[in-house]
C-alpha positions as CSV (number, residue, x, y, z in Angstrom):
1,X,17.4,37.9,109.9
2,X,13.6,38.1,110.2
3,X,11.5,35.1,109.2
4,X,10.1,37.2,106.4
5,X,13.2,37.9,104.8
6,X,14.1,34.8,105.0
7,X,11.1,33.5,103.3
8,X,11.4,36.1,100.7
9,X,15.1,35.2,100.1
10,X,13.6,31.4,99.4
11,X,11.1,32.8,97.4
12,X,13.7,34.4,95.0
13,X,16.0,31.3,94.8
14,X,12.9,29.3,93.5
15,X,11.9,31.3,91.1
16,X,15.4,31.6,90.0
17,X,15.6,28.0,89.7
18,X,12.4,27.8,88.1
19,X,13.6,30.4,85.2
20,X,17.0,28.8,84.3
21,X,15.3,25.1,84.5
22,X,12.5,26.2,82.1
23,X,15.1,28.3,79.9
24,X,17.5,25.5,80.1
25,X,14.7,22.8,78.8
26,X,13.7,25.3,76.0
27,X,17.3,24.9,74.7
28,X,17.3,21.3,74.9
29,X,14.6,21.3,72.6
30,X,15.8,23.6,69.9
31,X,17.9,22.7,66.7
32,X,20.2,20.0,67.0
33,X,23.7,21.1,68.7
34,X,27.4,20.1,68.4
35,X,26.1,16.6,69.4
36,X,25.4,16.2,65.8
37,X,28.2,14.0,64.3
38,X,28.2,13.1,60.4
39,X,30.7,9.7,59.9
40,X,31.9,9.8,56.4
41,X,34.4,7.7,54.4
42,X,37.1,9.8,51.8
43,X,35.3,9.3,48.5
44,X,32.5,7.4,49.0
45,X,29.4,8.2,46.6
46,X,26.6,8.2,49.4
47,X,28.5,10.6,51.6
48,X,29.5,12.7,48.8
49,X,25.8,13.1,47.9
50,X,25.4,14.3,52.2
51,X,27.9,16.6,51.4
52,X,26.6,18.0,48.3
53,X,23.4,18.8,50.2
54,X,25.1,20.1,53.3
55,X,27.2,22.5,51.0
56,X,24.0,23.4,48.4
57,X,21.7,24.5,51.4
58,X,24.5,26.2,53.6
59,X,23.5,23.8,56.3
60,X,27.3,23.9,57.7
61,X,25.9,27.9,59.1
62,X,22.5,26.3,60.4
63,X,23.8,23.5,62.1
64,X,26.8,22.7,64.1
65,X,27.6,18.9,62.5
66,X,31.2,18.1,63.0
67,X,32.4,15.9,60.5
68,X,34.5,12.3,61.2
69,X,36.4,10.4,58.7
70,X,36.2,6.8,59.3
71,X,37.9,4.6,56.9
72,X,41.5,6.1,57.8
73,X,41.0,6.9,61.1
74,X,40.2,3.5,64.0
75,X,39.2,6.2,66.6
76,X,36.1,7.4,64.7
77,X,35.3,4.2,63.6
78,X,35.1,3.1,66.8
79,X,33.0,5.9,67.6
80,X,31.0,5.4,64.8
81,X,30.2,1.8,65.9
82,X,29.8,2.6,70.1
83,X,26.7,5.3,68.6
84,X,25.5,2.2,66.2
85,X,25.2,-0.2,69.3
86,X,23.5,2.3,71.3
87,X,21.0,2.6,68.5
88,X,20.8,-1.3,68.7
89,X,21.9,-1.1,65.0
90,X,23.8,-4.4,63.9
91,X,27.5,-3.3,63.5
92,X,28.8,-5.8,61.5
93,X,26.7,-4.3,58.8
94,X,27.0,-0.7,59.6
95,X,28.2,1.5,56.6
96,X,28.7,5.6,55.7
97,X,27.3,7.8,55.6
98,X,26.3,7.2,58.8
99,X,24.5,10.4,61.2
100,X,24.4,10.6,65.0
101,X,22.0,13.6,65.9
102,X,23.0,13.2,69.9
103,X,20.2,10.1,70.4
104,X,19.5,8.9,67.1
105,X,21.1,7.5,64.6
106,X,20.2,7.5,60.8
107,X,22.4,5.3,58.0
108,X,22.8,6.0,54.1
109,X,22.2,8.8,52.0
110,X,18.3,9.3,51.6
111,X,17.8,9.0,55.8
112,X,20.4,11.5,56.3
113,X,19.3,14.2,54.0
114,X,15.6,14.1,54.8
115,X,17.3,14.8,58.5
116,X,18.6,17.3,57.8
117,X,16.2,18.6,55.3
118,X,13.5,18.3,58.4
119,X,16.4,20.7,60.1
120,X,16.7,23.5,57.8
């Protein structure tokens, strides 16, 4: 192999690298992903409100938010208060609806639907 081909060969690998780095940036930056996680409790007034929003602006086909129940279910309320300490929220206090976007963290009704009205 020549020193030109190799060179060439270099070349091409860094401009590969280049291209999927910058595409894969671009995609960081989009519209919020599967990282988006809505903690709700069965029948409480504030989340039904969330979900009367979600369900009125067909925001379950523009965003991927999966959905965790919390008052029956220890795991996600774990979950739900590991994401509030990372916020440096103060979990004794920390209610539904509650809405982890993958770095933030936003509590009660009002927060959570001008998030995801700033989504739409």
């Amino acid at each position: 192999m020549t020193k030109k081909s190799l060179n060439l060969i270099i070349l091409i690998a860094f401009v590969t690298i280049v291209i999927v780095g910058t595409l894969f940036m671009f995609n960081k930056t989009s519209a919020p992903t599967s990282g988006t996680i809505l903690y709700y409790g069965q029948q409480c007034p504030h989340c039904i409100k969330v979900e009367e929003f979600i369900k009125n602006n067909n925001l379950d086909t523009k965003i991927q938010i999966t959905k965790k129940e919390i008052w029956y279910n220890q795991a996600n309320a774990a979950e739900m208060i590991n994401k509030a300490n990372i916020c440096g929220l103060p979990t004794a206090t920390v209610g539904v609806p509650f809405l982890w976007d993958g770095t933030k963290c936003y509590t009660g009704d009002t927060d959570i639907i001008n998030w995801l009205a700033s989504n739409l």
